[in-house]
C-alpha positions, 0 to 999 in steps of 0.5 A: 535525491533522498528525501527524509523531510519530517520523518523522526530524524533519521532511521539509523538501520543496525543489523539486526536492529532498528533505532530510532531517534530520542525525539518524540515522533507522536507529534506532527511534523512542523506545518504552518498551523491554520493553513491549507498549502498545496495540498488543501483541505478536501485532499487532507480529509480524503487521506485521513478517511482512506487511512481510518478506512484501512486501518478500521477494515484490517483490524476487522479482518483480524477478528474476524480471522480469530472467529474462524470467519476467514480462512487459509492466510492474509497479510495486513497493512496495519502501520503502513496506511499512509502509504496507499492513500497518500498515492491514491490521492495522487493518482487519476481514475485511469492510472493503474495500480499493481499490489502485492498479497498485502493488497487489502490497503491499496484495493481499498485506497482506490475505492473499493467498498469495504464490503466487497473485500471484506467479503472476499477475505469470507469467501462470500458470494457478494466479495469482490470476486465472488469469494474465488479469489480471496486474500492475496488476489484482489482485482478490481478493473473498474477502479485500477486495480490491476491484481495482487500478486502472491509470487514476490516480484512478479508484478513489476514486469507486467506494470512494466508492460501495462505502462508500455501499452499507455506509452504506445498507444499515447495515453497519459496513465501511469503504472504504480507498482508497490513491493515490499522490502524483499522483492528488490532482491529478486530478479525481477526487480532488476530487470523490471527497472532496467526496462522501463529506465530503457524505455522511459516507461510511465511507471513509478516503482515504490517500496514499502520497506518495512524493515523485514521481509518475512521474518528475516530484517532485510538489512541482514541479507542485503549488500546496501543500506537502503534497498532500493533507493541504493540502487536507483543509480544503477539504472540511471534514476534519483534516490528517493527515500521518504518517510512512509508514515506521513501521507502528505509526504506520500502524497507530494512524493507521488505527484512529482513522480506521476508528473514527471512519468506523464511528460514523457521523463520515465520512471521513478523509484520511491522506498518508504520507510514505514512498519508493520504493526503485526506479523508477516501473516495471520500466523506470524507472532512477530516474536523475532523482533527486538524488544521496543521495536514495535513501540517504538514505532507506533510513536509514529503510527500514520493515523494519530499523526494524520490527526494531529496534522488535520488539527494543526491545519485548523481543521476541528475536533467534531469534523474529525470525529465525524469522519471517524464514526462514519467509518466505524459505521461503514465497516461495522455494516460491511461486516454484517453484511458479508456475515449475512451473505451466501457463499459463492454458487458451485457452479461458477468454479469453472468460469473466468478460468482462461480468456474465452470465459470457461474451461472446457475448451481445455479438456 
């Protein structure tokens, strides 16, 4: 199954670039306008806010790295925001979700208040871990998030094993791993989706292809157009390739994907053509793309298209504005909360380092 519905025509991938169609792309796909269909209004609102908070906490994040308020690396989602919300609209509060060091939109998507990641990236004393873990390893248990991971690939083994622990224990939760465009050229994605094809594991696998890995196009370096979905056949699973830029295709995508890993059907695996609007990481210009590229893309920006889309269904200007301004408030006393707070106490450096709690039984 390939699924491209509504997406600017067809990305037609060229190495090393990447084009897309002549058709304008700001504008939102086709809908039956002044109706709620399967989706419905409430889950409509909580995607666009979920995107709005993403999109306002990332470019948060950028200034405050400008301001030398954050320090070491991160790695935004900017342009890729359709993709957490339109799965964690999907999801139950007892699924699971498994990030890469771009984990900011998906700890976020699950709930996460904007002040505990935010500071988090400060290194403060109210962040989610108490500014030990930083950037590229938020975890929030309490919400399903069950780590980001800095080595590539390494998460798809252990969703692999968290969906095998719901399939023993008979629990109805699934496992959702997100990986970039990169990881399906490591080993671990292959045998990750080996396994859990075998044994049929509740796990979807979804890849946010967004053209490049850290500076290199992926299609320069792999033998398949589509780097995931051409090789779903080789573990006996659907080739599903969706445009990653409109939430509602996200999010109807995951919902049969979740349903068919609660019945027992296995895995899927999902590739989501989307962008990065900035570079690999804080210290990446991105000087390595193509002229237009970017503009080009940002005709296809997930937020302004949600937007339209919120209008098309009959939803006003002033409910929508509403959202936008509660967000930029929220993030706006986020910030200057985490400025206020301290930085985590000494003396908790050597604790949650093994499973007793401690260190020393180490030493």
């Amino acid at each position: 199954m390939t699924v491209l519905a509504n997406h600017p025509e067809t990305l037609k991938l060229k190495t090393p670039e990447v084009q897309m169609a002549n058709k304008p792309a700001s504008a939102a796909p086709a809908e039956p306008a002044g109706v709620n269909d399967d989706i419905g209004e409430e889950k409509r609102l909580q995607m666009y806010r979920t995107q709005l908070v993403i999109r306002e906490a990332e470019q948060k994040a950028y200034e405050l790295f400008l301001q030398n308020l954050v320090k070491g690396t991160s790695h935004l989602s900017l342009g890729q925001e359709a993709i957490a919300a339109g799965f964690a609209a999907a999801m139950r509060p007892r699924d699971l979700s498994f990030c890469t060091y771009r984990g900011h939109a998906h700890t976020l998507a699950r709930g996460v208040a904007v002040e505990k990641v935010l500071g988090e990236l400060m290194q403060r004393d109210n962040g989610l871990m108490r500014g030990k873990g930083g950037s590229m390893h938020l975890t929030s248990v309490e919400h399903g998030v069950m780590g980001s991971y800095a080595i590539i690939g390494a998460h798809l083994p252990i969703a692999c094993g968290a969906a095998l622990r719901a399939q023993y224990k008979g629990q109805d939760d699934v496992a959702v791993c997100f990986f970039g465009d990169g990881t399906t050229n490591i080993g671990a994605f292959h045998e990750a989706l080996n396994f859990a094809a075998i044994w049929k594991l509740p796990v979807v696998f979804v890849c946010e292809n967004n053209l490049y890995m850290e500076y290199t196009p992926i299609a320069e370096v792999t033998a398949v157009k589509h780097p995931a979905a051409d090789r779903a056949a080789a573990y006996n699973l659907d080739r599903i390739i969706i445009d990653g830029n409109d939430a509602d295709i996200v999010y109807r995508t995951a919902q049969t994907a979740f349903a068919q890993a609660r019945a027992g059907k296995g895995p899927s695996l999902i590739e989501c053509l989307t962008y990065r609007h900035s570079g690999h990481s804080r210290a990446d210009p991105a000087k390595y793309r193509p002229e237009g590229e970017l503009e080009k893309w940002k005709e296809h920006d997930p937020v302004p298209l949600y937007r339209a889309r919120l209008k098309q269904f009959g939803i006003g200007e002033d409910a929508i504005q509403r959202i936008g301004d509660e967000v930029k408030r929220t993030v706006e006393t986020a910030v200057e909360t985490c400025k206020a707070a301290p930085p985590p106490d000494p003396g908790i450096l050597f604790t949650d380092v093994y499973a007793d709690g401690g260190w020393a039984w180490r030493n």
